[in-house]
N, C-alpha and C positions, 0 to 999 in steps of 0.2 A: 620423383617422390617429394612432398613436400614436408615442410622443416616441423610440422605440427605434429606430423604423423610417425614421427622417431622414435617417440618415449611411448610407444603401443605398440611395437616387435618385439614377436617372442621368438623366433625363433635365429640361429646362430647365421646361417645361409650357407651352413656347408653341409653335404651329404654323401654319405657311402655308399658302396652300391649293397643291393643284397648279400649277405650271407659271405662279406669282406671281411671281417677278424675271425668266422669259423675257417677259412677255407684259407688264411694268410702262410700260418704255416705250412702249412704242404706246398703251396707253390714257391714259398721262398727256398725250401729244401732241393726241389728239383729244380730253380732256378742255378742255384749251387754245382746240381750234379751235374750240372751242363758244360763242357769242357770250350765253349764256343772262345775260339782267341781271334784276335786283329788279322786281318789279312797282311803278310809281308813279314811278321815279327814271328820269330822262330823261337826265341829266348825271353827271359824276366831282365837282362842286362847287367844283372849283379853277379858279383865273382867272387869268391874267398881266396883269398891265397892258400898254396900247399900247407897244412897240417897248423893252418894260426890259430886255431881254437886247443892246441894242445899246447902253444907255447905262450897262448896270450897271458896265464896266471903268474908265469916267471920272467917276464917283461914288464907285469905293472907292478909285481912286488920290487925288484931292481930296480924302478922309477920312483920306487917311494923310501926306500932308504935314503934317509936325510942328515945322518951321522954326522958329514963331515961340514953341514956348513950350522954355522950357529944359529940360534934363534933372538932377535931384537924386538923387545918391546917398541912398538912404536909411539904410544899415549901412556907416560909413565906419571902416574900421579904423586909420586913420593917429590919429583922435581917442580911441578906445580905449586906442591904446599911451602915448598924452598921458597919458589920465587913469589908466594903469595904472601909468607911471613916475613919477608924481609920490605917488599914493599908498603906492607900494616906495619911495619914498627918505623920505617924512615918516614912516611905519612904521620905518624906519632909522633915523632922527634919535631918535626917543622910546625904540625900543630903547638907543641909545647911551645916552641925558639917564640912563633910568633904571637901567643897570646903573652908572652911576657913579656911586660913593661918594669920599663926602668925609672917609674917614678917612686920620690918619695914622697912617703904621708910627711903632710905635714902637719904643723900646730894647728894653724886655722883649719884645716880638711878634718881633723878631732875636733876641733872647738864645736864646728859647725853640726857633727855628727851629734855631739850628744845636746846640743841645741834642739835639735830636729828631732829627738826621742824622745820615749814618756818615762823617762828615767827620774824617779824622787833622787832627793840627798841620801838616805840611806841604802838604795841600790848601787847610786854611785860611789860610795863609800864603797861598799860592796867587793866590786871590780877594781876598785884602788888597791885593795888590801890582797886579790887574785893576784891579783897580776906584779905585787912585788917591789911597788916602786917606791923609792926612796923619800922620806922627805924633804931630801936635802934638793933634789930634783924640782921641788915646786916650791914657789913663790906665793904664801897664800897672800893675797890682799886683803885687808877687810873695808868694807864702805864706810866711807863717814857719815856720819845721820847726829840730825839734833833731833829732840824731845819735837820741836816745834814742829817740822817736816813728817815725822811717825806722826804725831797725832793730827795734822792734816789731811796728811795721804789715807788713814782707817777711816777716819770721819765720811772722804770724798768716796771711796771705795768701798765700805762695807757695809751690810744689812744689820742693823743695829738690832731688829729683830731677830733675825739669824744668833746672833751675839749671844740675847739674854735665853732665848730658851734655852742653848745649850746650857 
């Protein structure tokens, strides 16, 4: 047969004979009632012991009494959460131990901070008066300046138009 002519079969290619599922049951019935056995074999080979179908009920009940021996959880979750809380809290400790350093701030590590922010004098005042500190703790300096150097440095640096409009 060839490979072209596969996809144009209708039909399955198996067949029954005539008037095979009317006629199935009766001959499986008297298949049945046919006593025909093996030549040589006299018996089925199976045997029951004397009267065990009367005593099998009080044999399996007596094998399931389990009274005396105890019952152990094998997968106990309450010891899990044990060893999983103690391990989250020592993992917790060491993270702490080691993000902690033992430097101190110092003056220039502040000098430099509020250098490097957009902090005016009055916010820094601010945070002076927060935080409590003494004035006996600072040294204020103040710059020395002549008239001659201020009006040098405005001249060099300011927009004199800027100035007057305001």
């Amino acid at each position: 047969m060839k490979n072209d002519k596969l996809h144009k079969i209708k039909s399955t290619g198996f067949k029954t004979p005539d008037d095979y599922f009317e006629s199935f049951e009766d001959k499986l019935f008297e298949r049945l009632e046919e006593k025909a056995t093996i030549a040589g074999i006299n018996d089925t080979g199976f045997k029951v012991p004397k009267d065990y179908f009367n005593d099998l009920d009080d044999e399996i009940i007596s094998k399931l009494n389990t009274d005396d021996k105890p019952v152990v959880k094998l997968n106990s979750r309450k010891t899990f959460y044990y060893v999983a809380g103690i391990a989250a809290s020592l993992a917790l400790m060491l993270a702490i131990y080691i993000n902690r350093s033992d430097e101190e701030i110092s003056a220039e590590m502040v000098e430099t901070y509020f250098q490097e922010s957009d902090l005016d004098s009055y916010e820094l005042a601010e945070l002076l008066v927060d935080a409590e500190i003494l004035e006996e703790d600072f040294i204020l300096v103040e710059p020395e300046y002549n008239e001659e150097n201020l009006e040098s440095y405005l001249l060099e640096n300011t927009d004199i138009e800027s100035v007057l409009q305001q």
